[in-house]
C-alpha positions as CSV (number, residue, x, y, z in Angstrom):
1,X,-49.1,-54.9,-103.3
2,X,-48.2,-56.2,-99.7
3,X,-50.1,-59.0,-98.2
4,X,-49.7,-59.2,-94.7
5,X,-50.9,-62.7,-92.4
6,X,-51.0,-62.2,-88.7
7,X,-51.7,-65.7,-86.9
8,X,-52.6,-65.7,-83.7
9,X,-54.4,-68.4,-81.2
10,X,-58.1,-68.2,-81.2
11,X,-59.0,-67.2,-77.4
12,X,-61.3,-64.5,-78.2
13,X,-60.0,-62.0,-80.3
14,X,-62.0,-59.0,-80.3
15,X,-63.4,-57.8,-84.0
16,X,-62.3,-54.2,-82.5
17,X,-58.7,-55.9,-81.7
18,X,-58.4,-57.2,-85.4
19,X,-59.1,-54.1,-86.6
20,X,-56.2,-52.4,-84.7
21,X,-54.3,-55.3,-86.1
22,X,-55.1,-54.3,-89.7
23,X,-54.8,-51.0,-88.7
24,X,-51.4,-51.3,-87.2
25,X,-49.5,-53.7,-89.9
26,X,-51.2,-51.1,-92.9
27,X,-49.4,-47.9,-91.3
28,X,-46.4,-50.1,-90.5
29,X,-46.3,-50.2,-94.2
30,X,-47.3,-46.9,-95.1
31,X,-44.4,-45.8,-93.0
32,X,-41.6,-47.6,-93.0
33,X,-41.9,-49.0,-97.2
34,X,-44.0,-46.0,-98.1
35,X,-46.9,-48.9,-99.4
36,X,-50.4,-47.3,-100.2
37,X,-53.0,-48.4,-97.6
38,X,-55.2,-48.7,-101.0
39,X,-53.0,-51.6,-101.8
40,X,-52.0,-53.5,-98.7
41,X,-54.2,-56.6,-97.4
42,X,-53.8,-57.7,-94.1
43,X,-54.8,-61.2,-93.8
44,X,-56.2,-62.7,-89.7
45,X,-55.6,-66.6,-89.1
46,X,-56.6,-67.4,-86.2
47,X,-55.3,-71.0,-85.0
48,X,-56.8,-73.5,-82.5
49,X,-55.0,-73.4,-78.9
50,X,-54.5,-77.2,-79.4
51,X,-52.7,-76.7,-82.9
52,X,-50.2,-73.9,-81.8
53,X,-46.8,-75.1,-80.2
54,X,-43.9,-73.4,-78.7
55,X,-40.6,-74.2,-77.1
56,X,-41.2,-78.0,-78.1
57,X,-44.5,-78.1,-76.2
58,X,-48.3,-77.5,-76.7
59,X,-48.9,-74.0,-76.2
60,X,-51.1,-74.6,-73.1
61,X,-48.6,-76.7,-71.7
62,X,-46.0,-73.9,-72.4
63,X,-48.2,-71.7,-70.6
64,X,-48.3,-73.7,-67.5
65,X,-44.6,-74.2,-67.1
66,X,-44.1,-70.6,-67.6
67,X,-46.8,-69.9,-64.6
68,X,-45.3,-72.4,-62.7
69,X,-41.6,-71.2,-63.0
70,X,-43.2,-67.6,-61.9
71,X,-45.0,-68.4,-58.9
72,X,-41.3,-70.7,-57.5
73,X,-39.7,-67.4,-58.7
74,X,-42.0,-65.6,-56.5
75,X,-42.2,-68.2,-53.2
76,X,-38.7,-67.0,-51.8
């Protein structure tokens, strides 16, 4: 029986999103291990912006230095 956990940052996550989520990872399995839907738990974590980092940094700051390397990319 396949348990599945999908974390993701909590901004707002739609309950119609999640469901495509669950959705999604249960035919992924279906398909590719040939796992009965019956049987496979998909599990949602969803993770305050403040305790998610990436790259070394704070997501949020991350975010910023990503924006801010876009918009020089964009100024010539």
């Amino acid at each position: 029986m396949p348990i599945v956990t999908i974390q993701i940052t909590r901004e707002g996550a739609t309950p119609e999103q999640k469901a495509a989520l669950i959705k999604g990872a249960t035919d992924l399995l279906a398909d590719v291990l040939n796992k009965p839907p019956s049987l496979t738990f998909v599990l949602i974590q969803e993770v305050e912006l403040e305790d998610w980092g990436v790259g070394g940094l704070p997501v949020k700051e991350y975010r910023h230095q990503l924006e801010a390397g876009a918009k020089e990319g964009h100024a010539g």
